[in-house]
VMD Tcl script that draws the C-alpha trace (Angstrom):
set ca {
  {39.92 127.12 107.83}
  {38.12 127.42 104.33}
  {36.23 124.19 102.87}
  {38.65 123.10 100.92}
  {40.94 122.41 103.14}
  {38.32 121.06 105.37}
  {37.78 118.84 102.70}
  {41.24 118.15 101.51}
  {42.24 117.36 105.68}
  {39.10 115.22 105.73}
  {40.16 113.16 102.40}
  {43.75 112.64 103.95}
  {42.20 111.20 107.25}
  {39.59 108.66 105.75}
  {42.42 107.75 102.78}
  {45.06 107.41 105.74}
  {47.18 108.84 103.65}
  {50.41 111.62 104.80}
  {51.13 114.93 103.59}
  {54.67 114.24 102.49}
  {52.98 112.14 100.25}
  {50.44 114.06 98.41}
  {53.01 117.07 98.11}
  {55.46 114.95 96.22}
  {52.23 113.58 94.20}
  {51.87 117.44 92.83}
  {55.65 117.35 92.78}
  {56.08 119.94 95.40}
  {58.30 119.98 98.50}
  {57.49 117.52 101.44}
  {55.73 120.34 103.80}
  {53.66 121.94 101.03}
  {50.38 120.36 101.83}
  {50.84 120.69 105.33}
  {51.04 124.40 104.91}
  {48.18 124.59 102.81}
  {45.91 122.84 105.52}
  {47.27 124.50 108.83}
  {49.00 127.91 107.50}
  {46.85 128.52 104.82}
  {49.98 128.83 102.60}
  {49.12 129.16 99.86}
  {45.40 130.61 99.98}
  {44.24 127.92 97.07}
  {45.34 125.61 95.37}
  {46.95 125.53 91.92}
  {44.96 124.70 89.05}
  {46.90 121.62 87.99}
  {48.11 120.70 91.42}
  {43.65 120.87 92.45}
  {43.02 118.75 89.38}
  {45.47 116.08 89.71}
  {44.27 115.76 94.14}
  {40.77 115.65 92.57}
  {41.47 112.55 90.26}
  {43.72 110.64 92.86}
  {40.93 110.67 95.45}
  {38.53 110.78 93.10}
  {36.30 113.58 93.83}
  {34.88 116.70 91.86}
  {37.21 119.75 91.48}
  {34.65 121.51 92.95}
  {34.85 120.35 96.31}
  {38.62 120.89 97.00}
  {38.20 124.98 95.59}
  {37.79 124.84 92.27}
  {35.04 126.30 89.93}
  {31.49 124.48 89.92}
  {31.22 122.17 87.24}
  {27.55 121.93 84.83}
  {26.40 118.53 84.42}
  {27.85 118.63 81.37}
  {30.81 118.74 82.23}
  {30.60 116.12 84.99}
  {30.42 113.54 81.89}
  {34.11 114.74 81.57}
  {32.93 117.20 78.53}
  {33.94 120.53 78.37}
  {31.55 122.77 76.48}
  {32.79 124.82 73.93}
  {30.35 127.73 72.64}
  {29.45 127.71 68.33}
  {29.12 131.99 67.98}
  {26.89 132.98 65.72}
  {29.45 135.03 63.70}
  {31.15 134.59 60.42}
  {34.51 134.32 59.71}
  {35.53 134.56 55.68}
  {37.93 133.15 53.96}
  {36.99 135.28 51.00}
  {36.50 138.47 51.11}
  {35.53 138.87 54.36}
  {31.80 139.30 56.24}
  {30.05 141.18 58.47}
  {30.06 139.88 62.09}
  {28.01 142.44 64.03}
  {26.16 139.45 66.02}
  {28.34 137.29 68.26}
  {26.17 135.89 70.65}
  {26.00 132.22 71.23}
  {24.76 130.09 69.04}
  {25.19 126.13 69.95}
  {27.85 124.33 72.06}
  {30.37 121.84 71.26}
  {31.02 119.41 73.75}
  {35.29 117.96 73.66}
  {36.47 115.54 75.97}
  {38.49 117.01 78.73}
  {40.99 115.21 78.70}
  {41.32 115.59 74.30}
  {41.47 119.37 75.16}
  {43.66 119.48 77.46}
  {46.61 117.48 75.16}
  {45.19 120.70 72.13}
  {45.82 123.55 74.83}
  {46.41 124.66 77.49}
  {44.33 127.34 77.29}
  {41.30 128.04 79.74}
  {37.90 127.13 78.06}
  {36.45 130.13 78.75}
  {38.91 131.78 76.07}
  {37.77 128.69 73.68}
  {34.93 129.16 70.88}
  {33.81 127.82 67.97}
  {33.29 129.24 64.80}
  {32.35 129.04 61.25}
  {34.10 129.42 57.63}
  {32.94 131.18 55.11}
  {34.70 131.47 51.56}
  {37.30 129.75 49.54}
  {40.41 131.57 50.05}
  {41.69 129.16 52.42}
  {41.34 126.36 50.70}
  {42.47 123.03 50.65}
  {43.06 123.73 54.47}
  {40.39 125.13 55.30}
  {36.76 125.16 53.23}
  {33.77 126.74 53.03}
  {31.49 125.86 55.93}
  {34.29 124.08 58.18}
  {33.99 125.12 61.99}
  {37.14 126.19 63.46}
  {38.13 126.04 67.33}
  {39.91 129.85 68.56}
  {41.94 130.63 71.11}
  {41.24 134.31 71.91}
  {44.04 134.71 74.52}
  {46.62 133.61 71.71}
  {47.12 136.68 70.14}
  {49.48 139.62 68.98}
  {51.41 139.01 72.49}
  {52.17 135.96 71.18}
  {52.31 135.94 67.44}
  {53.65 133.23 65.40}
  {53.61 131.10 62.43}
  {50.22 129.66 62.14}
  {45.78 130.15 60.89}
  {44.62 133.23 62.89}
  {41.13 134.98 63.00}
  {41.65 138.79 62.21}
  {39.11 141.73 62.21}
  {39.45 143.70 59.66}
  {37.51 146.73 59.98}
  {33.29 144.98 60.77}
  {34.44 141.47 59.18}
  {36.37 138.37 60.42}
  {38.62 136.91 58.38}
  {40.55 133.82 58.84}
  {44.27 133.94 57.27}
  {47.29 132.72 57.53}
  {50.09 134.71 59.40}
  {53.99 134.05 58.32}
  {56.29 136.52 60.14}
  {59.75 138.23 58.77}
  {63.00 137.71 59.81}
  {63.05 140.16 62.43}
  {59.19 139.61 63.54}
  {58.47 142.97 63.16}
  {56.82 143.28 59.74}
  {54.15 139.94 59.00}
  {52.42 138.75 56.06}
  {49.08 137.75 55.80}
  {48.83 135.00 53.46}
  {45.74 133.22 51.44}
  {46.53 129.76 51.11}
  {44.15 129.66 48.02}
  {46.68 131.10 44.87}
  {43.30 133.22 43.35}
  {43.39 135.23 46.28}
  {45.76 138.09 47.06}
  {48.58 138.49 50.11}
  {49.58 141.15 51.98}
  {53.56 141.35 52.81}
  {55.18 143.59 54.82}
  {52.75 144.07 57.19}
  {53.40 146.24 60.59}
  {51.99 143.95 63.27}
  {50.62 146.12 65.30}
  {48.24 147.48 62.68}
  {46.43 144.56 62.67}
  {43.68 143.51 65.12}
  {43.84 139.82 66.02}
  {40.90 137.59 67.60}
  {43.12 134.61 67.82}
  {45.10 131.73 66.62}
  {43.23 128.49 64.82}
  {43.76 125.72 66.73}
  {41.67 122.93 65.32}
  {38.86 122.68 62.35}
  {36.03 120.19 61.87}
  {34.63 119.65 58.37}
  {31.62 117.40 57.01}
  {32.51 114.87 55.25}
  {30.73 115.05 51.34}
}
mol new
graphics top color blue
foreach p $ca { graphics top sphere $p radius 0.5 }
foreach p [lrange $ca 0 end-1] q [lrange $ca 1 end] { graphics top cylinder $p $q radius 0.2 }
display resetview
């Protein structure tokens, strides 16, 4: 038997609590716990189903399988990393460096009502230009999703390459999704319609900005 279900069995004895119980706590069938502790069915836990154990009995993620967690994190923060890279809303810059820069720390439980998304596929960076504007200006800090890409294109603010330069933009698709168009919210600045989608290369969508207040 692995740790975690050391642990978990451990937990269930000193709680007194059942595994009927807990299973129907994850919303799973009555014998699903049981498996996991005796069969080993399944080999780990879900993520969700790990999390919400963790908070019932009150214990780190960590101990019942899951990843281990920075200090930082153990505030209930989840660090976000600020890359050093630049993405225009003009007419675009170069963004050979993309190392990490500085960290933004969001509260878990703020991030996880934004996305679903892992962390890990989360960064932060910054705006350069005004072709975006009002929505976005120059020197705002945007939040990216990198896994939420061509796969999954939409309406919405996505951060393209475009040949060594980032470039945030807005995508609108056509009626049959096939052809997009790459918009500038700012009127001085041009658009591009009838884009092929798959000619473009896609970092990921926009999913929140912060701006200083002047």
């Amino acid at each position: 038997m692995d740790q975690a279900r050391i642990e978990l069995e451990r937990l269930i004895r000193e709680r007194r609590e059942d595994y009927a119980g807990l299973s129907r706590l994850i919303g799973r069938n009555a014998a699903y716990i049981q498996q996991f502790i005796k069969r080993g069915t399944p080999r780990k836990l879900d993520d969700e189903d790990r999390r919400t154990l963790a908070r019932y009995f009150g214990v780190d993620e960590e101990l019942l399988g899951g990843p281990a967690r920075r200090d930082f994190e153990r505030d209930g923060l989840i660090e976000i990393p600020l890359l050093d890279v630049r993405a225009s809303a003009g007419h675009g810059s170069m963004a050979e460096v993309e190392a990490r820069h500085a960290r933004f720390g969001f509260d878990e439980r703020w991030l996880r009502k934004l996305t679903a998304s892992r962390p890990s596929n989360l960064s932060v960076i910054r705006v350069h230009g005004d072709s975006m504007e009002p929505t976005l200006s120059d020197g705002d800090e945007v939040m990216v999703d990198q896994s939420d890409g061509l796969a999954r294109l939409r309406d919405g603010i996505y951060v393209i390459r475009n040949d060594d330069a980032l470039v945030v933009k807005r995508i609108a698709l056509g009626p049959q999704g096939k052809q997009i168009m790459i918009v500038s919210d700012n009127p001085a600045y041009p658009t591009w319609s009838d884009v092929d989608r798959r000619s473009i290369h896609i970092i990921g969508r926009v999913l929140w900005f912060g701006r200083k207040v002047q």
